[in-house]
C-alpha angles and dihedrals in degrees: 000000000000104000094198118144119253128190119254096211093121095050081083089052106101092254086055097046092050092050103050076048084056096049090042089056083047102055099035080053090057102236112107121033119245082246099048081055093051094055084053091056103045084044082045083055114043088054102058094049090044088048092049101055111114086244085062091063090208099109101062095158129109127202140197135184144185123196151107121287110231103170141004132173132184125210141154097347090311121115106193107177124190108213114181130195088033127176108202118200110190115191102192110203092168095066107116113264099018134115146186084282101035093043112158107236127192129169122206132182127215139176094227135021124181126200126190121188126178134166116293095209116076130229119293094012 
């Protein structure tokens, strides 16, 4: 099994979140192991971020935004920047039926929007 890092930045997505509760309950109900868990999440991991590679065509969706930056940080490889007064437009290709022509646009506005890069290839590649 390939031991390469991978980022845990989906494990605070809501599917991420309900599934370390999961393994919590689990664990605190003694019938799986914590490393046994651990394994779960690194596997959890490693398949969201395989899943969501452009290769992958799963993510079909462009965004644009317009705001004021109000933070940014960089560490470890990792940029997180904190916009507020944002105005999101989200142009989604990957509805079905829909095409470059017939693309399915929508715009949102929210008070605070948080980005967080970081490098796509993994350690050692």
């Amino acid at each position: 099994m390939n031991n390469a890092a991978y980022y845990e930045l989906y494990r605070r997505s809501t599917i991420g979140v309900t599934l370390a509760d999961s393994l919590d309950t689990l664990i605190s109900d003694e019938k799986i192991q914590p490393q046994l868990a651990n394994t779960i999440l690194n596997n959890f991991d490693r398949i969201i971020s395989d899943n969501l590679k452009l290769e992958a065509n799963i993510a079909k969706s462009k965004l644009s935004f317009k705001g004021v930056l109000s933070t940014y940080n960089f560490c470890d490889d990792v940029w997180t920047f904190i916009i507020k007064n944002v105005t999101i437009k989200l142009n989604d290709i990957s509805s079905e039926g829909a095409s470059a022509n017939n693309s399915i646009d929508s715009e949102i506005n929210v008070d605070k929007f948080k980005i967080v890069a970081c490098n796509a290839r993994r350690a050692g590649e």
